[in-house]
DRENNU-792826 format. One record per atom (N, C-alpha, C): x, y, z. Coordinates in steps of 0.001 Angstrom, whole numbers, plus 500000, padded with zeros to 6 digits. Layout:
N
XYZ/...
This chain:
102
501443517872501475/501496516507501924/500244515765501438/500502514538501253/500108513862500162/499205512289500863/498749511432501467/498536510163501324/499034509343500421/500151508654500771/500549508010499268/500938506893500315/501134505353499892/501860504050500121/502389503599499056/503649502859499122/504239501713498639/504367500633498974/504627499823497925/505237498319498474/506742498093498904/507286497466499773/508631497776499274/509291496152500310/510544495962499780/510665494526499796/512014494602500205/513040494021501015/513941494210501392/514977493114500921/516688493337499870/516928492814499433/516963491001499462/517203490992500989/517092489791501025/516033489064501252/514751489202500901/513307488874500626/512276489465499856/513205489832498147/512209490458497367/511239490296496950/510360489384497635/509291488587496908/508194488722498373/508905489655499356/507646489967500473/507307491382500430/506537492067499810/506125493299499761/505148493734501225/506058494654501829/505461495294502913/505158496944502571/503555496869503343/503027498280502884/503645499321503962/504141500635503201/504140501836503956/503694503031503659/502744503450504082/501880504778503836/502012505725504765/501767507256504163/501742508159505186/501281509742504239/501771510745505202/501432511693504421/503039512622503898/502845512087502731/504633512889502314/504304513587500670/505063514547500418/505141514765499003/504910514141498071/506593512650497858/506663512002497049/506475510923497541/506736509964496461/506179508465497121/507765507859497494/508866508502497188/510084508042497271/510224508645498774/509889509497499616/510094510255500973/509281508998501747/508820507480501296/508410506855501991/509517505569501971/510381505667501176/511519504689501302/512789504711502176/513176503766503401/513680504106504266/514602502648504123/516262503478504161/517098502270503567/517072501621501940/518235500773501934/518088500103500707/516580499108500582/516066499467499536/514594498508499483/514449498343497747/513983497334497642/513031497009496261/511696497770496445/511492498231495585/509718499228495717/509216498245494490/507971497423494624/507106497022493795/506130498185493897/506156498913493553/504936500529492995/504564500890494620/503745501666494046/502523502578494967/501608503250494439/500900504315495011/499970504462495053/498962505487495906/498145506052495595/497427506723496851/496517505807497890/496049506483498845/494944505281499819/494216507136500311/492822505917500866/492067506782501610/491517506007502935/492139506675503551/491611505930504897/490825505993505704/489665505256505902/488642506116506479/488157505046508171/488310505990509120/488643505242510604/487165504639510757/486173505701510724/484447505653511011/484040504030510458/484419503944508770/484093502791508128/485346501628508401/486094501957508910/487276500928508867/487471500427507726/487794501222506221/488732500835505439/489345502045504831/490236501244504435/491856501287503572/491538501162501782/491301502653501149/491067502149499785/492205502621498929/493298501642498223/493867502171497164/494016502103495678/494511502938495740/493975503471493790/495256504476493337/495134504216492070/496098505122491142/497165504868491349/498689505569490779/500285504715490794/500841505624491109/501936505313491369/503377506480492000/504274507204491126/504406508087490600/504978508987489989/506703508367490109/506848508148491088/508008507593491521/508400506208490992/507657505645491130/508070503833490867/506740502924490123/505808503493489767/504908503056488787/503778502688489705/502886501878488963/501314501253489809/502029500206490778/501277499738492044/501573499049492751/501205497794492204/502121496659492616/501803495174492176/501119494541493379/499702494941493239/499259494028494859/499664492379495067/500723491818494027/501085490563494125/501544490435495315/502648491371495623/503157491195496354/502915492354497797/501797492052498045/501473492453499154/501245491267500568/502338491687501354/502555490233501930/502530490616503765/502770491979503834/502846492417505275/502675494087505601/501467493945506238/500557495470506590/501071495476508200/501075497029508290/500935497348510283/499839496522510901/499831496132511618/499269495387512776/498273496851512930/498007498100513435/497676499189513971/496419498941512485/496659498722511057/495792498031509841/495166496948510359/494924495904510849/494207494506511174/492997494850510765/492100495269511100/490595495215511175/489946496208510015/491083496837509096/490638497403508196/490216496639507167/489193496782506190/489076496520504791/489970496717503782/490811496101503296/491425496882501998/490535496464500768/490876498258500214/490054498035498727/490605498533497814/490720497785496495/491474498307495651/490786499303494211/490874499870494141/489726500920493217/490910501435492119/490698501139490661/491787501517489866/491532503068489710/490279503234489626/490077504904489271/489037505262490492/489472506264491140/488596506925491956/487376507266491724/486188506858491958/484707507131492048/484138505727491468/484823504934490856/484427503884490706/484997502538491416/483545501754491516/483274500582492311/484821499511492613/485161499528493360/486500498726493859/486524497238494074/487024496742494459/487799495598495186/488062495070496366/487620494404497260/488153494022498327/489547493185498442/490399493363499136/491462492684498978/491484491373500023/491916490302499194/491858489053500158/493080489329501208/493233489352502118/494427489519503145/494625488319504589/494115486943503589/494767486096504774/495625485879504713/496247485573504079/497526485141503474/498338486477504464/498178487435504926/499071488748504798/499651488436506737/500537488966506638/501324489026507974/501174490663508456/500843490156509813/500585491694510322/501741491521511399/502296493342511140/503794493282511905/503565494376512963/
């Protein structure tokens, strides 16, 4: 078991990418129902620092399009997201006002 998230968008609002992460094999064992997947990705989550860092793409459905990152868990609020293309090097903060917490 793995840390991996996707984006994934539900037909009739493909243009709202909601994150789902967890710990599974593949990144496809995180798709539940018919969905659009705009990519994924791994994360590291770290509770102590309160952030959320992701990096690298899904074997399954390619790199994630943080375009459409539009709605995180609520239980996420107070995290940092950071986006880091390669692990060990310096990342990204992700702007997340715009984002709906569910």
């Amino acid at each position: 078991m793995n840390p991996k998230f996707i984006l994934t968008a539900d037909p009739r609002t493909p243009l709202v990418g909601t994150f789902v992460y967890g710990m599974v094999d593949q990144h496809r064992d995180l798709v539940r129902g018919y969905v659009r997947v705009h990519g994924g990705g791994w994360y590291d989550k770290d509770d102590v620092r309160k952030t959320m860092t992701l990096y690298g793409g899904s074997g399954d459905f390619g790199p994630a399009n943080l375009a459409f990152l539009n709605r995180i868990p609520r239980e996420l609020r107070d995290y940092t997201f950071i986006y880091q293309p390669v692990p060990g090097l310096p990342g990204n903060e992700l702007d997340l006002s715009e984002v709906e917490w569910f």
